[in-house]
N, C-alpha and C positions, 0 to 999 in steps of 0.2 A: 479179448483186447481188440478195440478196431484198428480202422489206419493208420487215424492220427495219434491216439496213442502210441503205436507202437513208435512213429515217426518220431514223436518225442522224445519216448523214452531212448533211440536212438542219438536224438541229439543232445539231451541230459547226459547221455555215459560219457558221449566226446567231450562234453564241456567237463565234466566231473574228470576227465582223462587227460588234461594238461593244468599246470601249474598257473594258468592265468592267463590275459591276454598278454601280458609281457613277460611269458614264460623264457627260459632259459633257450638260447640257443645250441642246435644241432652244432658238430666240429665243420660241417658243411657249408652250414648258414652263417657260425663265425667267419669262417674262410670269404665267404661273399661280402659281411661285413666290415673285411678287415680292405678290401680293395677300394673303397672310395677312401682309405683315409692316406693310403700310399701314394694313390695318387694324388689327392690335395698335398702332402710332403713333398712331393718332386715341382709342383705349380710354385709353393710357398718358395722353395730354397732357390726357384728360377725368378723369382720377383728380388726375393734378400741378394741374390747376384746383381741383377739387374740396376739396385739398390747401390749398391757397394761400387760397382763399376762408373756411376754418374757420379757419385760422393771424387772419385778419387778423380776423375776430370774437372772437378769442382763446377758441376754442371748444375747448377742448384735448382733450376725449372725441368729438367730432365728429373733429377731425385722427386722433384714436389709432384710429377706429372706419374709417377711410377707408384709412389706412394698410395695416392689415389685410388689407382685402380686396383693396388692390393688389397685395400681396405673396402672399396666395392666387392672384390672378388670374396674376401674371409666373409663379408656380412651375407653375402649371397651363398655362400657354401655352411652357413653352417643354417640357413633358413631350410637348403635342401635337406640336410643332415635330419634336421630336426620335421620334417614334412614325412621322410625316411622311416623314423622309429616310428614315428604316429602314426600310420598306416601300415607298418609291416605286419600285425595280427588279420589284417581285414584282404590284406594279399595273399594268405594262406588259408583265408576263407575264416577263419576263428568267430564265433560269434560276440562281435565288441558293437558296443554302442557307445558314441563317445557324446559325454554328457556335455552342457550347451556351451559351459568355460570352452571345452576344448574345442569343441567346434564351430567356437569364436575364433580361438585362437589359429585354428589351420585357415580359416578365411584369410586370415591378415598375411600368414605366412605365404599364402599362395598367391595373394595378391600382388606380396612384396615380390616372389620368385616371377609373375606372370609379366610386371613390368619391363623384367629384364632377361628379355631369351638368352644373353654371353652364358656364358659356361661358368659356373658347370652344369649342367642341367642332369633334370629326372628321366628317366626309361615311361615310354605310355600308363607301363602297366601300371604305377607307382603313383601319378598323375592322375590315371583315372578310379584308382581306389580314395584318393584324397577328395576328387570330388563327388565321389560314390556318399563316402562316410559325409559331406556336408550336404546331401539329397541334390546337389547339381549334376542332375541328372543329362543334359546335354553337354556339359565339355566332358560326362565322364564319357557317355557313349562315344565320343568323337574321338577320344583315347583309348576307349578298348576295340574300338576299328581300326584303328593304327597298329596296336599291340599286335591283334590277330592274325594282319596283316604278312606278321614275320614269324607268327611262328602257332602251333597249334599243343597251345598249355591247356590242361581242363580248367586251371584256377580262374584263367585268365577269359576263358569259353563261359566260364558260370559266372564270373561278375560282369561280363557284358549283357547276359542275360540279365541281369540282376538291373540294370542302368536302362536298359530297354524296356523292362515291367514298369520302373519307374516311369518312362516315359509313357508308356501304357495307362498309365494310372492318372496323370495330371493331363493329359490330352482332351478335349472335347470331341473330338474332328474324329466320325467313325472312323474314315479313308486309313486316317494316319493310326488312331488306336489299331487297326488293324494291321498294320505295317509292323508298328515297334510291337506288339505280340507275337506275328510270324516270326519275329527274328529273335526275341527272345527264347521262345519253344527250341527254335533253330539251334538257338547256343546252347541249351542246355542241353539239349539234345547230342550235338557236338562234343560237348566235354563229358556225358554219360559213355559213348564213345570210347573217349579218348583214354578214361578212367572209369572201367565196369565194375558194377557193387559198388560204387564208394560211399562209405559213410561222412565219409568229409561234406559232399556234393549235398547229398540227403539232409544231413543236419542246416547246409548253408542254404538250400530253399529251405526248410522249415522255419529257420530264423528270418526270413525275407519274406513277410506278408503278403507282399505287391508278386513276386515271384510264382510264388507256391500258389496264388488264386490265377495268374495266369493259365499254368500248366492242368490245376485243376480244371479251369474252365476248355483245356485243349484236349483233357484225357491223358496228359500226360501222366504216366506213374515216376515219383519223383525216387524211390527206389529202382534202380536197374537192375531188372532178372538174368 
């Protein structure tokens, strides 16, 4: 068997090894999911306050002006919500490709969330898999340089790599194709690191085209011994 067989067959077992890309979550991963929605409950019942307390003043431009911004704030929270689920397989590296419907639809959604930075807002990492999975390859890189910034996750070390190949790939400008490649190897490198043997890593350059011919072309072995 050669390399790249094996490499496959490697990433065939992972893929063959979870229930789907919207497979079931961990008790952990529930636990994480369950914190953005307590916190929108304690936002929501400080607006229905808010609410209540202008009503009983009979403050009727106060009530209309709170209103508002409730209903700004639900539609923007639940755009993030939903920006959230749609990228959470591609944050844990999962091999998903999101067919053209959907990544229609996360354009719009990001577009919607991008006009208005108020809160609630996404974490980099989350941001830059959403424009990962639309091939916008520049605000992803510019959100996994922020992400990195705070803290040193493999996930989050290989999908910047994965955003800089890309950048690698659509570039003409040697200068620059040279650049977003050092830093790609760089990252993947980094999260090889940070996460030794992983078959996670392995399967997730093998799924990334742009990636996996980077490191070929650097020598990298995208297995770590």
């Amino acid at each position: 068997m050669n390399k790249i067989e094996k490499y496959l067959t490697i990433a065939f077992a992972i893929v063959g090894g979870v229930a789907g890309p919207w497979g079931a979550y961990t008790a952990h991963d529930a636990s994480k999911f369950k914190q953005p929605f307590d916190e929108h409950d304690e936002i929501a019942k400080s607006y229905t306050a808010q609410i209540f307390s202008a009503e009983r003043r009979a403050d009727t431009k106060e009530v209309t002006r709170i209103r508002l911004l409730y209903e700004v704030y639900e539609e923007r929270w639940r755009a993030v919500r939903q920006i959230a689920q749609i990228v959470a397989p591609i944050e844990n590296l999962d091999p998903v490709q999101l067919s053209a419907q959907q990544s229609e639809g996360l354009k719009i959604l990001l577009a919607r969330v991008s006009a208005d930075p108020s809160h609630p807002t996404l974490p980099a990492k989350t941001l830059g898999a959403a424009y990962l999975a639309i091939k916008d390859f520049d605000n992803a890189a510019a959100q996994f340089n922020v992400a990195t910034s705070k803290t040193n996750d493999s996930k989050i070390l290989a999908l910047k790599a994965a955003a800089f190949s890309g950048l690698a790939f659509r570039t003409t400008n040697p200068s620059m194709k040279l650049m977003y490649e050092t830093t790609a190897v760089e990252s993947y490198v980094a999260a090889q690191k940070v996460t030794p043997k992983s078959l996670g890593l392995t399967a997730f350059a093998v799924a990334n085209p742009n990636l996996k011919a980077v490191l070929d072309n650097k020598g990298i072995e995208i297995m770590d011994r």
